[in-house]
N, C-alpha and C positions, 0 to 999 in steps of 0.2 A: 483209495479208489482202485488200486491195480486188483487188490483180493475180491471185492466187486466184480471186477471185470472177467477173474480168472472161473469166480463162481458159475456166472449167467453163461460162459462159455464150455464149464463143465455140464451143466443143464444143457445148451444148445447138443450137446455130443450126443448126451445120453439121449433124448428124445429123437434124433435121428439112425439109433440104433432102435433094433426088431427088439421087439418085447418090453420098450420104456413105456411106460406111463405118459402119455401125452399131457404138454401143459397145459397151466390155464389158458381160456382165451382170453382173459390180458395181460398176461405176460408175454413178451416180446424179445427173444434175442438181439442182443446189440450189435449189429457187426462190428469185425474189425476193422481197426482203425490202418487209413492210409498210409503209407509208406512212403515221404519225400525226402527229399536232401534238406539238412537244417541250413536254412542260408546265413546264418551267423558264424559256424563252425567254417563256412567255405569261406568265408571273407577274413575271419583270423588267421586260417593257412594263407591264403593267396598273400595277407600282409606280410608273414613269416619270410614265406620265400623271394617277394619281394624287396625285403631288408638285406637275406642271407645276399644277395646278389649283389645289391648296391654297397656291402660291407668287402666284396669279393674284390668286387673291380675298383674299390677306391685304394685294396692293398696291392693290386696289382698295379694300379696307377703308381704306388708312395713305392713299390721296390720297386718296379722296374725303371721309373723317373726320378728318381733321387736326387740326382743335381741339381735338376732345374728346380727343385722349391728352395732351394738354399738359397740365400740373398746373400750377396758378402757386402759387408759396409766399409768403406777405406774412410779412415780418419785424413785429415787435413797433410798429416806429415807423409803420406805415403804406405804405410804399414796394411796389409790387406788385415781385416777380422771377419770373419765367417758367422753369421747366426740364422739358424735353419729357422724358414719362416713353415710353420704350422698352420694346413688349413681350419678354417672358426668352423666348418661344420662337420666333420669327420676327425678323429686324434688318431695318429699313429701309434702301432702298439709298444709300449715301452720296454718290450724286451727287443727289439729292434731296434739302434739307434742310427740314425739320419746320417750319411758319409757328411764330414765338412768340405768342404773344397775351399781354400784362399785364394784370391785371386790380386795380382799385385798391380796396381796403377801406378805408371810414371807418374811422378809429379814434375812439372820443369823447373830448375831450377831458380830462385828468386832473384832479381834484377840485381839488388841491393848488396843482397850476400855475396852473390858474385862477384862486385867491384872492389869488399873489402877484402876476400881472399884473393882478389890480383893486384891488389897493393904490394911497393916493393918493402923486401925484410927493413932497409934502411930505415922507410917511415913508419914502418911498427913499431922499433923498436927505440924511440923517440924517449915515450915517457917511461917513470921507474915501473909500470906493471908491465909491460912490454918487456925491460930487461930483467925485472923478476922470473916471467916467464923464460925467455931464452937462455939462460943461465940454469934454470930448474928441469927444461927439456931435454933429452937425448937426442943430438944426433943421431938420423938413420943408421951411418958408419958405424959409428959408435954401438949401437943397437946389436949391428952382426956382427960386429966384432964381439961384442960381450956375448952374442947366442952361439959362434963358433967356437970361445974357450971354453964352453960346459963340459963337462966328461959325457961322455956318450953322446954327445951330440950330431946331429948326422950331418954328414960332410957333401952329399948331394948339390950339385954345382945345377943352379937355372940356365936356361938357356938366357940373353943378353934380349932383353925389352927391348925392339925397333925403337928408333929416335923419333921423338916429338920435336913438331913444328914450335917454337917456340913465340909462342903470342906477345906480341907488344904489351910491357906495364902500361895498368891506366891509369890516368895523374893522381899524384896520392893526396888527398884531401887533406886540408890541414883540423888536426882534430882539436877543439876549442880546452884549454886546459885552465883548471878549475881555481881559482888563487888562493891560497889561503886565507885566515883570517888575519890583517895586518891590523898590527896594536899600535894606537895611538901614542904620539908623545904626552898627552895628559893622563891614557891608559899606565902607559909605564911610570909615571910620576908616582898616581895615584898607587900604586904595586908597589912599588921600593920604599913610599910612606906606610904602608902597612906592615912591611918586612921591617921598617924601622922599629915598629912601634913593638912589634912580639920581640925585638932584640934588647928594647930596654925592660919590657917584662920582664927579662932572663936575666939582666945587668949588665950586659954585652954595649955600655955607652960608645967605647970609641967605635964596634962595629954598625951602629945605630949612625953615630954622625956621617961615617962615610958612606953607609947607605942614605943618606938625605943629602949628601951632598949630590948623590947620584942623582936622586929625584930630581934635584933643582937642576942638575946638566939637560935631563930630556924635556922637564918643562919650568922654565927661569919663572913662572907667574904663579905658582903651586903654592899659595900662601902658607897652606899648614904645613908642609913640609921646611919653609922660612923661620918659619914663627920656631916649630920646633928646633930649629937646628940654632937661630940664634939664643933661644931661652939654655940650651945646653953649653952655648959658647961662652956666653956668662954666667954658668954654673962653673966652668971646668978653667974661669978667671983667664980669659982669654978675650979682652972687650975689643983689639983690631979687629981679630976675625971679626966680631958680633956686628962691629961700626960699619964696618967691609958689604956684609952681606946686606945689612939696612940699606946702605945709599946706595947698593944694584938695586935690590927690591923698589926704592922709589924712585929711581931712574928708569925704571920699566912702566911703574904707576903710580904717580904721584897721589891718586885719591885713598888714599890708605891712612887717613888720622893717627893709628894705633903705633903703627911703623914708626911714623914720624914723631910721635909724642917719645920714644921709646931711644930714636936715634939721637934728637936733641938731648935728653935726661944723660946717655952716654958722653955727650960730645960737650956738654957745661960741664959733667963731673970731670974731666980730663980739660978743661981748660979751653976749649974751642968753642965757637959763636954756636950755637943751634936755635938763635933765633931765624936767622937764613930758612934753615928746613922748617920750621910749622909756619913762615910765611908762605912758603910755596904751595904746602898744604891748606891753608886756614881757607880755601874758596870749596874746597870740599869738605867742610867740617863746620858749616851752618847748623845750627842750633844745636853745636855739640857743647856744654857748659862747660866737662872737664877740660876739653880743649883749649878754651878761652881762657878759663883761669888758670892752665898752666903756660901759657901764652904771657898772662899778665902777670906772672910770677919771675917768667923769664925778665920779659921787659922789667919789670921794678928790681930784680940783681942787677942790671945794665944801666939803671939811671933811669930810665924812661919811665916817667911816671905819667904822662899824660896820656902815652898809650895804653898803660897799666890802666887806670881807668875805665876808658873806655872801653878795654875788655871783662874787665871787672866786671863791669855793669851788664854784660852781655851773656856772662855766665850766670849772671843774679838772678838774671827773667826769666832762666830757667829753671832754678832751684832755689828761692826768696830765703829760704828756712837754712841756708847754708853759714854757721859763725865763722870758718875760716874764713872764706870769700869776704865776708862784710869787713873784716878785721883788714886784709890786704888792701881791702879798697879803702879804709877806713885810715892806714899809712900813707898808701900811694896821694890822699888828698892832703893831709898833713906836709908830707913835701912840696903839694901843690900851693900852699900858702892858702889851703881853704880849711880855716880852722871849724867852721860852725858845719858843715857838711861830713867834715872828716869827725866831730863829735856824737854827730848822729848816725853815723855808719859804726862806732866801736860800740854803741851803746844798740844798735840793734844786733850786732856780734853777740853782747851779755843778754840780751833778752833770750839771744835763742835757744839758746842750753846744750848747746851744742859741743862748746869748747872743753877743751881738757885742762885740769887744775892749772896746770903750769901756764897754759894761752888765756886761760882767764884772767890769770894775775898779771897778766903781760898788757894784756886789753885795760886792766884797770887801774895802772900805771900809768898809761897812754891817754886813760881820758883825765884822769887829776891833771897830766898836764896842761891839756886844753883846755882845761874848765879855770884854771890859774889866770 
């Protein structure tokens, strides 16, 4: 369009000069075009210079006020920290950086802390981390005297700190102290039976028994520590001890069967009554069969046959199938003058097949003679 335009304006010249060929009459020079200001162009500068200014005076704001954008934040303890707060819609230029300024807040001091740093040294140092500490601290004294033997060290005399008012102690609190943990006497039993027991693993018997004796000193009712210590006592042919320690253990508890079947068996083999002890015991040893029939074994070495019996029979209800049993009670009535009873107790002895060669022979001896 411009070469157009430049044409019809070289035509407009020439026909206005003497001696051109006038144009056609419809052809029409185009005037030219007016001449404004583009109002686009003026509105992009005016934005330009606009910005250039509001960039101007916000760097004059950030250097010549610098402190004041600085926030400082103080942590709880008192410690001033400094962090330059940055305005959200202008950034300062990064080759300039922001002055910190700290600024330090008293904090006052805490109620509490107070009281325990005006406690006196006496009650501090009470317990052992107290006298840990004051033993591991340097005295002040001490301090300058070690900082004045240094070599080279500078001998520059302070002038003498005015005297302080000296504040009243405040009462010093009693601080609750923590107890250990206290071991029990069945704790300690149970500890010295187990130390017992890895000393006989190793073969270490006699240091075994006097660690069980120990057990029984802290707790006299520690049965396995008993049991063990008497089974060793009549290992190592020693039956006072063993007698000894039985009739504490059932003078402490007499519900103990086992004890007592154990102390009697001791105390007949050596010649002394032990039917005393499994009477004492036999109210705790209901429907114990061995019991009864050692009971009625005793009784029938003693004569007693009509007691023999009736334990007999109280061991039987428990164990029907038993040929010893039937066999003692099958004697015990033969004494009793009760022959037909006592025959059918030896012969349910042989039915049971229980007995051994020699007690069977014994049983069938026994009944030829009844049957006579």
């Amino acid at each position: 369009m411009s070469l157009i335009n430049r044409m019809l304006q070289d035509l407009d010249a020439r026909a206005g000069q003497p001696g051109a060929d006038p144009l056609p009459s419809d052809i029409r020079p185009v005037p030219p075009p007016e001449r404004s200001l583009p109002s686009r162009r003026v509105a992009v500068v005016a934005g330009a210079v606009a910005t250039v200014a509001l960039l101007g005076a916000a760097g004059w704001h950030l250097l010549g006020k610098a402190p004041a954008g600085v926030a400082a934040s103080v942590p709880a303890g008192g410690a001033a920290i400094a962090s330059p707060v940055v305005p959200a819609a202008v950034q300062p230029a990064p080759s300039i950086p922001a002055p910190v300024v700290a600024i330090e807040i008293p904090v006052p001091p805490r109620e509490d802390i107070a009281q325990v740093a005006a406690l006196p040294s006496a009650a501090m140092q009470e317990g052992p981390l107290f006298e840990a500490e004051a033993v591991a601290a340097p005295k002040p004294a001490a301090k300058q005297a070690a900082r004045a033997d240094r070599p080279g060290a500078p001998t520059a005399s302070r002038a003498p700190a005015a005297p302080r008012a000296e504040r009243a102690p405040a009462p010093a609190k009693a601080f609750p102290v923590k107890e250990g943990r206290v071991e029990t006497p069945a704790q300690r039993a149970e500890n010295a039976y187990r130390r017992a027991l890895a000393s006989l693993e190793d073969g270490r018997v006699t240091e075994a028994m006097a660690t069980l004796q120990a057990a029984l000193k802290s707790d006299p009712r520690h049965e396995a520590s008993r049991q063990t210590l008497v089974s060793l006592l009549m290992e190592a042919k020693r039956p006072e001890e063993a007698i000894r320690q039985l009739g504490a253990a059932l003078a402490l508890d007499p519900r103990q069967p086992a004890m007592a079947m154990l102390l009697a068996r001791l105390q007949l083999e050596r010649g002394s009554p032990g039917i005393d002890t499994l009477l004492r015991t036999l109210p705790y040893a209901a429907g114990n069969g061995e019991y009864h029939a050692f009971l009625a074994g005793a009784l029938q070495h003693e004569g007693r046959h009509r007691e023999a019996v009736e334990h007999y029979q109280a061991a039987l209800r428990t164990a029907p199938q038993n040929g010893v049993w039937w066999m003692g009670l099958g004697i015990s009535l033969q004494a009793e003058k009760r022959g037909p009873e006592a025959a059918g107790a030896l012969q349910k002895a042989l039915d049971s097949g229980t007995l051994s060669p020699e007690l069977q022979g014994f049983v069938e001896r026994k009944l030829k003679q009844l049957v006579r």
